[in-house]
N, C-alpha and C positions, 0 to 999 in steps of 0.2 A: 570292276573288272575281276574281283579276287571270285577264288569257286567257278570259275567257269568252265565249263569240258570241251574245248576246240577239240577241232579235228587234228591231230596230231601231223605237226607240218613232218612231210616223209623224209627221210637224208640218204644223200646220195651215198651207196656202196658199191664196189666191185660188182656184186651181183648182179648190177642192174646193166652191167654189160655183155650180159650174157646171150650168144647166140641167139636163146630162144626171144630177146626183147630187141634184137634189132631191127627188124620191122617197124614196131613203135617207132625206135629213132630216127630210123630213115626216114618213115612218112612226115614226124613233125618236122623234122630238118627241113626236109624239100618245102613244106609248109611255110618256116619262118622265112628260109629264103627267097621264096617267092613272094612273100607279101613285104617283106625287107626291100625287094630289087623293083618292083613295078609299081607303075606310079598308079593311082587308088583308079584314073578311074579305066584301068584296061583291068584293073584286078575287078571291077565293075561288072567290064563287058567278061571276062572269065567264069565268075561267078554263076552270072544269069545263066553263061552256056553250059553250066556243067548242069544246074539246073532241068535245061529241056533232056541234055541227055541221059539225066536220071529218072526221068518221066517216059524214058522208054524204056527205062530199064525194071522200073517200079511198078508195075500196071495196076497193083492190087493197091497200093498206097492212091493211085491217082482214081480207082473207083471209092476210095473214102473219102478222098476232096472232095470228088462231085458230089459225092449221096452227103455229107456233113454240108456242103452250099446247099441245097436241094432241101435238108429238112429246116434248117437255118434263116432261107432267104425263100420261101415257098416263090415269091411273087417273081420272082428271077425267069427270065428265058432260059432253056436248053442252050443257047446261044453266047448268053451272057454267063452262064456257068461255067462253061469250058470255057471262056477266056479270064475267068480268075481262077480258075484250076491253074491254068496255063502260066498265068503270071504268078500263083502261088508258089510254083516247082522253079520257075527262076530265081523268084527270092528263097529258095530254100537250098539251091546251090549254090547261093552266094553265103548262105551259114556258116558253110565252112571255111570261106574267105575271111569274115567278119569273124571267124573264132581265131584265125589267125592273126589278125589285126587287133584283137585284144587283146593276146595272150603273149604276142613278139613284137608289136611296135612300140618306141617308143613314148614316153610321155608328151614329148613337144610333136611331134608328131601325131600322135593320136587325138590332140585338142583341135587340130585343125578342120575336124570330119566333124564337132560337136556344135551345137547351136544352144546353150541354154536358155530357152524360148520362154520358162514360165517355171522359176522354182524357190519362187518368194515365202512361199507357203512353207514347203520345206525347212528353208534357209531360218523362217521366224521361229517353227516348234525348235529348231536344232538351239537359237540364241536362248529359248524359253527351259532348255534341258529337259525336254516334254520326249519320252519315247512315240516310238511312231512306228507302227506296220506299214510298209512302202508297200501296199497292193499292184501287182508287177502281175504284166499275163505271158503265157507261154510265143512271145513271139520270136520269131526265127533271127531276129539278131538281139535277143536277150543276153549273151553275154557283153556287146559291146553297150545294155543299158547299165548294168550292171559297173561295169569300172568305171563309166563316164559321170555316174554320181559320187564316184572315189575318186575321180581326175576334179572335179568341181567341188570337193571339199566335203560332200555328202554323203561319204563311205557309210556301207552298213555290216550287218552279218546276214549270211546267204544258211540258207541249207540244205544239204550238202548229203552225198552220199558217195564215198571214196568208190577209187575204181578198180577191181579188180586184179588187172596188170600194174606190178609196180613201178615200173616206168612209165606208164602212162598215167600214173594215179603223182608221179614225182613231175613229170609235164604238169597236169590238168591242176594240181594245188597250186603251183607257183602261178602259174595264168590267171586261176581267178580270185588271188588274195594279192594282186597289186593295185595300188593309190590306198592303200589302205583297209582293204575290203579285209572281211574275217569268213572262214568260215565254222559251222556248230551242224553235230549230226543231225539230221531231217528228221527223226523220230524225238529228238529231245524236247519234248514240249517243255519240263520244267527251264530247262535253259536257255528259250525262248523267250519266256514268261519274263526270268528277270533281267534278262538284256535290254527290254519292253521298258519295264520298272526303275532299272538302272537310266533309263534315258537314252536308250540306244536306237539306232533304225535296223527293223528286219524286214527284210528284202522277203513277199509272201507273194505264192502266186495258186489264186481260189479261182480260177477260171476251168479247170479239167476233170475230168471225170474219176474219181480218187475211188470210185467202190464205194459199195451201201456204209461203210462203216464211218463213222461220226457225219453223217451225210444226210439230206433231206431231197426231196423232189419240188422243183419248182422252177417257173419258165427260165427259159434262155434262148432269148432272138424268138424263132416262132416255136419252139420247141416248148409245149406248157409242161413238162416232167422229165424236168432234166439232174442228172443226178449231180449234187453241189454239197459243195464241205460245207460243215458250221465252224470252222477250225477259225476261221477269221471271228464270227463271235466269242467262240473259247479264249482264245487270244487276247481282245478284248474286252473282255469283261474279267477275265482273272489279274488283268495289268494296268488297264484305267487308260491305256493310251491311245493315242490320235491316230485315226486311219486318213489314208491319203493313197488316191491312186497316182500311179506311175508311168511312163512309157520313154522308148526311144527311137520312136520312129523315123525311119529314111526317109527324108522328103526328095521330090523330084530332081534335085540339084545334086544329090548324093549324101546331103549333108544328115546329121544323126539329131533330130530334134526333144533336147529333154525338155520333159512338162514333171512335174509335180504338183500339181496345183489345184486339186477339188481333196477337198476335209469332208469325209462320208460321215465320222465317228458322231457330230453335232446334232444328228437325226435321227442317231440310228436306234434300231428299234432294239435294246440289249435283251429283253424279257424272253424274245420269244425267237428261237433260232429260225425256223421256217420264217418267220417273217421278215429275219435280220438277212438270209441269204438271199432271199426275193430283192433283196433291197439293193444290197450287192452286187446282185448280177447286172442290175440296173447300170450301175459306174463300172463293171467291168465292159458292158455291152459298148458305153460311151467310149473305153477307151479303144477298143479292138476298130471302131468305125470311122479313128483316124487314119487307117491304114489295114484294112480287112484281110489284102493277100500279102500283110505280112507277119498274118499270123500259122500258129500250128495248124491248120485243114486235115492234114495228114493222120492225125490219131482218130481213134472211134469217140468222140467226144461223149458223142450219147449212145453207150454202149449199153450200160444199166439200165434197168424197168424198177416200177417200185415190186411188181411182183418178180420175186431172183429164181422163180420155177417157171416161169414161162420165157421162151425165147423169141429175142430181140429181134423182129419183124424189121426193123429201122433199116436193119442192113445186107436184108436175104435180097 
């Protein structure tokens, strides 16, 4: 633990009651009070609804669902597209419900929404003092996966990139550094590396479209040139530790299902990064197709070419 550069937990000052940050306040208030006061599942039916009506309000967000299902799932109906567009946008305004149910409900409480379905795997490198990259994807209730491995004993370090507004950077730390979670800035790869080494879990998420930089092209879903970090191989191979993907997905009942439980690092191809990312996308593919609309759709996934002077036809 000694030498490590956390994110500097923020401390509350006068300042931060300043006219210009009550906004922030008010909104998180109403926030925790609302998901404080209603029972989970009208906060459910709220969610979804805030969802369609952000899907009227979003139109240019709801033309990248479609066209990211479209190049993603070729084999898909026009039909069956907009209805996980559709369902997408509902689970995307339930985001903000599910950030509040992280970040203001209680511990005994917030165990009741959790199912730990599959995290043996986990559980065994944690007894082994084996560090481990928790490979995690961009999905829309990623912060409630996030604490629920800190509420089950499986805390790790996130990374992180403070927010702007000091009040809401003094909200947003305290929400996602409870059950024990840490966080370390996003760009610090050496303090990655030995959190990795020290035997720690870092919460990484190699599923998005990061820019050509430490990046390769290689399929994703039907998409054969899709732009992908090598940061999970760097990661790995500078630290020696165990890769394992992650999720927490909402099943039908409401309930938040943690899996842990596929070890990629046993296989993997360390040599050669194009091949280690091909490989990768493999297990992230598996994990997004336990629950497809509740992942990110919303950003330009495949916004990159390998050529960065020609323009991106994907999404004219």
């Amino acid at each position: 633990m000694n030498n490590r550069t956390h994110v500097k937990k923020p401390e509350f000052s006068l300042a931060l009651l300043h006219p210009k940050h009550w906004g922030v306040w008010l909104g998180f208030g109403l926030l925790a009070l609302l998901v404080n006061l209603l029972p989970y599942a009208l906060l459910l039916k709220l969610g979804r609804a805030l969802g369609l009506l952000g899907m009227k309000l979003a139109k240019s967000r709801v033309t990248i669902a479609r066209r990211n299902f479209e190049l993603a799932f070729p084999q898909m109906s026009a039909e069956e597209v907009d209805a996980k567009v559709i369902e997408n946008f509902k689970n995307t305004g339930m985001a903000l419900i599910e950030t509040g149910i992280t970040w203001f409900w209680p511990t005994w409480r917030f165990k009741r929404i959790l199912i730990a379905k599959d995290i043996e795997t986990l559980q065994t490198l944690n007894a082994e003092g084996k560090g481990v990259l928790l490979c995690c994807v961009h999905a829309l209730n990623l912060e409630i996966t996030a604490r629920a491995f800190g509420v089950l004993g499986l805390s790790g370090y996130g990374a992180y990139r403070p927010h702007s507004n000091p009040a809401y950077e003094f909200i947003q730390y305290r929400g996602r550094t409870r059950n024990g979670n840490q966080l370390i800035y996003r760009r610090d790869l050496k303090q990655m590396i030995r959190i990795l080494r020290d035997g720690e879990r870092l919460f990484y998420l190699p599923d998005q479209d990061y820019g050509h930089n430490k990046s390769v092209f290689v399929p994703f879903f039907a998409v054969d040139e899709a732009c992908t970090t090598t940061g999970t191989s760097i990661l790995h191979y500078t630290s020696k530790c165990a890769i394992v993907t992650g999720s927490g997905f909402r099943n039908p009942a409401g309930k938040y299902e943690i899996i842990a439980n596929t070890r990629v690092d046993l296989d993997y191809p360390q040599k050669d990064e194009t091949a280690a990312a091909a490989y990768m996308n493999h297990y992230i593919e598996e994990v997004i197709m336990r629950a497809p609309e509740q992942w990110m759709w919303l950003h330009k996934r495949f916004k990159s070419l390998p050529d960065e002077t020609l323009t991106n036809s994907r999404y004219l």
